[in-house]
Backbone bond lengths (Angstrom), bond angles and torsions (degrees), N, CA, C in turn:
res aa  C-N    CA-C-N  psi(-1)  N-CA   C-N-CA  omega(-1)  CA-C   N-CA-C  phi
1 X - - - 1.440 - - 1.522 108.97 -
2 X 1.083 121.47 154.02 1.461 135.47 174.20 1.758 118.53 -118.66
3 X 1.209 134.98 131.35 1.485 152.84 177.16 1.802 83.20 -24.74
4 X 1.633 108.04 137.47 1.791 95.74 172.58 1.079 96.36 -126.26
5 X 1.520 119.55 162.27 1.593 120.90 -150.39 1.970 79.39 -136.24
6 X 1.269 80.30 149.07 1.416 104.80 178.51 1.948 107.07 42.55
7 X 0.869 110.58 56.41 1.772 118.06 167.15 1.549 119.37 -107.65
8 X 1.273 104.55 136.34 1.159 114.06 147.13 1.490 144.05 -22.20
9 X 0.918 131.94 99.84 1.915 133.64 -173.52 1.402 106.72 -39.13
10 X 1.117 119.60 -37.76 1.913 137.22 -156.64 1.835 88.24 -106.18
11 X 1.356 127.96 -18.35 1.623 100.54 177.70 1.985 98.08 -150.58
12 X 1.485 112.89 66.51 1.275 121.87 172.58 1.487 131.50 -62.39
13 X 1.309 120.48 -24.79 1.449 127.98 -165.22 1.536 117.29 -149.89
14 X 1.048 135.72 129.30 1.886 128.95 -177.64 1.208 97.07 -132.82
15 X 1.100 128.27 144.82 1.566 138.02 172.62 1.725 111.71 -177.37
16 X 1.263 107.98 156.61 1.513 121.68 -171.60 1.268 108.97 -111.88
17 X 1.513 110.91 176.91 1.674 110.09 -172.80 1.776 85.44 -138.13
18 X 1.202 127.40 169.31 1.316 150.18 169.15 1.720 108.24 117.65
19 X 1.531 108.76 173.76 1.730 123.31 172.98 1.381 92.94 -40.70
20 X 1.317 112.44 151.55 0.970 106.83 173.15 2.191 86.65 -132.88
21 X 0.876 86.96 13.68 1.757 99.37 171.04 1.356 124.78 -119.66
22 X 1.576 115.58 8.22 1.495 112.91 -158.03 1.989 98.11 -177.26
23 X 1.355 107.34 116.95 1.281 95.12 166.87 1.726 143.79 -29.65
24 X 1.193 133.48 91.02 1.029 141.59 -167.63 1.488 132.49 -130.58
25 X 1.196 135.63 140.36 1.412 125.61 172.94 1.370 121.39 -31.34
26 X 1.468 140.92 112.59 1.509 117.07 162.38 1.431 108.98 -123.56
27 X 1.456 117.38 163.91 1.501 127.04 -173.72 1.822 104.07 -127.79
28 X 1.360 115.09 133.17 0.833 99.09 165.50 1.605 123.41 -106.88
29 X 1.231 96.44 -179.55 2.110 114.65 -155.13 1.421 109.48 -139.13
30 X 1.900 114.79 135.34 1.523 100.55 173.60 1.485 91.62 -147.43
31 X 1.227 117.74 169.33 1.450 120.77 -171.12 1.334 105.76 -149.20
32 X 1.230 116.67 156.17 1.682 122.08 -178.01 1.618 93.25 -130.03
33 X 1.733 112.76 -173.32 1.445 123.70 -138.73 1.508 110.42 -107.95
34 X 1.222 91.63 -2.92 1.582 106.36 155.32 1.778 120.92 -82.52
35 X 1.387 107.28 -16.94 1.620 101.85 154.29 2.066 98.00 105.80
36 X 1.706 101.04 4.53 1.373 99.40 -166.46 1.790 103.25 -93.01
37 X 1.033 144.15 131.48 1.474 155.08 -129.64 1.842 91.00 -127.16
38 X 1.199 121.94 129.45 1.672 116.92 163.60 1.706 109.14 -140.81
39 X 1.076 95.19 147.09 1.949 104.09 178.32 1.524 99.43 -109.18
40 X 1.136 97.53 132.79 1.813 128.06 174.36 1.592 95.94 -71.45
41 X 1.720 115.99 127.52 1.570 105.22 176.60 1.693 124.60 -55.54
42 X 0.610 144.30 174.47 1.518 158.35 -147.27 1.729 101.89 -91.98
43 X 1.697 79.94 -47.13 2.368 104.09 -163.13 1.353 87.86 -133.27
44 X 1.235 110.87 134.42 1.672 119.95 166.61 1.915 89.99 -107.88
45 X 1.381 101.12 146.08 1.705 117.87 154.11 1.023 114.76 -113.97
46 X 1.650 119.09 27.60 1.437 114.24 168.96 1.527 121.00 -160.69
47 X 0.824 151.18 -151.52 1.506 129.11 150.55 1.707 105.21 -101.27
48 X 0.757 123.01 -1.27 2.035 116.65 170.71 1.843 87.41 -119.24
49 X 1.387 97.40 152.62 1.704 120.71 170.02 1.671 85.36 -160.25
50 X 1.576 102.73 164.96 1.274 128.60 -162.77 1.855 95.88 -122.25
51 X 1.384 130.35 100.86 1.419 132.94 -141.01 1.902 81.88 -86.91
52 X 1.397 119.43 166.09 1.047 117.76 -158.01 1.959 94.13 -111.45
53 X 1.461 101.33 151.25 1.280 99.83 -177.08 1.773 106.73 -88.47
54 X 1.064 100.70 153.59 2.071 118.67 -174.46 0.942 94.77 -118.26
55 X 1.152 136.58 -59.43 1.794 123.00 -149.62 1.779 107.48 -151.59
56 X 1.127 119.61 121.13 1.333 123.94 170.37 1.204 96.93 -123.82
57 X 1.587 97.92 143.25 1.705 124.40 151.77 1.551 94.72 -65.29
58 X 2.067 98.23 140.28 1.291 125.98 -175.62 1.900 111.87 -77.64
């Protein structure tokens, strides 16, 4: 990720996980400035899905 300029509080950061050298599964991930982390589903059956939460501050 890189410092993001002019963002949103509620959508600060996007980034993916997998090889990035070799065909592989990847998921993507975005986080806002409260520090709470969510994954976008894998398969949508629709055009809206509700991305799943990973990590919240306690």
């Amino acid at each position: 990720m890189r410092r993001p300029l002019n963002y949103h509080p509620d959508f600060c950061a996007f980034w993916a996980d997998g090889n990035a050298f070799a065909p592989s599964p990847s998921r993507l991930y975005f986080a806002n400035t409260r520090g709470e982390v969510y994954q976008l589903p894998e398969t949508m059956s629709s055009d809206q899905a509700r991305p799943v939460l990973i990590k919240a501050l306690p």
